[in-house]
C-alpha positions, -999 to +999 in steps of 0.1 A: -258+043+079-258+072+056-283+070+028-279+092-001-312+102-020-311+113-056-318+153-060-350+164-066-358+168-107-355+202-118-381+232-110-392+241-149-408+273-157-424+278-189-432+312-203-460+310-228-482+330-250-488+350-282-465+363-299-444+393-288-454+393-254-416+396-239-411+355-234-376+356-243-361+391-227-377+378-193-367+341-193-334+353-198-339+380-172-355+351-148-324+327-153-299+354-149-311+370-117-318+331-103-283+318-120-301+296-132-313+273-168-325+287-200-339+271-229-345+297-256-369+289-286-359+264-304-384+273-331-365+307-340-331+285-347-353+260-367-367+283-392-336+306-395-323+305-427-357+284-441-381+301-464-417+299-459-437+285-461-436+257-430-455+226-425-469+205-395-440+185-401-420+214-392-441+221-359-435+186-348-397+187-354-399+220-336-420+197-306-397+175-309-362+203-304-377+219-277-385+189-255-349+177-259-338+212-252-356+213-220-341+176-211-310+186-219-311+213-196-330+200-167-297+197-142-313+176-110-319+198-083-319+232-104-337+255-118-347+263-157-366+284-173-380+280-205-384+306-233-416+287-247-437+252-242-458+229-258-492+247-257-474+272-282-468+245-310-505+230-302-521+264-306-493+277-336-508+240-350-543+243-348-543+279-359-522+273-392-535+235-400-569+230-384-555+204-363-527+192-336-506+158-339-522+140-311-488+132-292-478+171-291-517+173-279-509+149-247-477+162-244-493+192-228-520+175-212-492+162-192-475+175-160-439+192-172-437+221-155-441+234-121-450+269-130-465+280-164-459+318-169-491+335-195-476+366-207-501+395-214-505+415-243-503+447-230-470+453-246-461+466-281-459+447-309-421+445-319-419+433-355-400+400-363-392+380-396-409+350-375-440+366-358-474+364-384-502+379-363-502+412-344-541+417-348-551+383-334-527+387-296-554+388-278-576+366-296-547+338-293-545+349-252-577+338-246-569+302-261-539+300-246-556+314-209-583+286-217-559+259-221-542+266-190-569+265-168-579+234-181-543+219-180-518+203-154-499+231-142-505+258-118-501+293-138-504+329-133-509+363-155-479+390-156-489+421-170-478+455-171-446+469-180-413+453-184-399+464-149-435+454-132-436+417-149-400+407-143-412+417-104-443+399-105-424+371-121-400+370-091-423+373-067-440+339-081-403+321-087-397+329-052-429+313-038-422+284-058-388+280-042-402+283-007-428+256-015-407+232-032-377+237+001-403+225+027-402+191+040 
């Protein structure tokens, strides 16, 4: 008898924190060099075109786009990376309203991704029609450090330059891979 078992779900990877940290150049580096996923932003095609300012509304219909990104993308078996996560809405929410909508606030109490990627802010600021805070990086890396330790998914730091974080990033994709082939 030959049973046939449904492939596994897909590995995600989340890159996460502040603002102009690199998230998008290396989760499009990451998927290229592992031929695999990407789920850019979604926030950045929400608010082209829109004029400020944005309300929590807006955050949660962001929440919303991103998670059915990510679905979307999630091919069984594969590998995706993700250009952003929930803990950046909950943070972007709490910082510009005083509060997070409490189903975006259990969304990232729960498990999604396999690896969460915290981006340092080591790198310079590159100015952007959507970014709001270069004096408060590392102010908002320390929240979003906190929440991580705290949360459901294993994580790591990349720092340094460009060249040394998309190695460091690698280096952590592959032993991800090797975990998740073992029997």
């Amino acid at each position: 008898m030959n049973i046939q078992y449904p492939p596994p779900p897909a590995l995600r990877i989340a890159l996460t924190g502040p603002e102009s940290t690199g998230k998008s150049t290396l989760s499009q580096q990451l998927a290229a060099h592992y031929r695999a996923g990407w789920v850019p932003e979604y926030a950045r095609a929400y608010l082209a075109g829109r004029r400020p300012p944005y309300a929590l509304a807006d955050l949660e219909a962001i929440a919303r786009g991103q998670l059915a990104a990510e679905d979307a993308a999630a091919a069984p078996g594969g590998l995706l990376f993700c250009d952003t996560d929930l803990l950046v809405i909950k943070i972007w929410a709490e910082h510009a309203f005083g509060h997070c909508p409490d189903w975006i606030a259990r969304g990232v109490a729960q498990p999604r991704y396999d690896l969460v990627l915290l981006l340092g802010v080591d790198v310079p600021w590159e100015p952007d029609p959507l970014r709001e805070h270069p004096h408060l990086r590392q102010h908002f890396y320390d929240l979003y450090q906190s929440e991580l330790r705290d949360g459901p998914a294993p994580f790591a730091e990349i720092w340094g330059p460009p060249e040394r974080r998309f190695a460091e990033a690698r280096f952590l994709v592959d032993e991800l891979l090797r975990g998740a082939a073992r029997p």
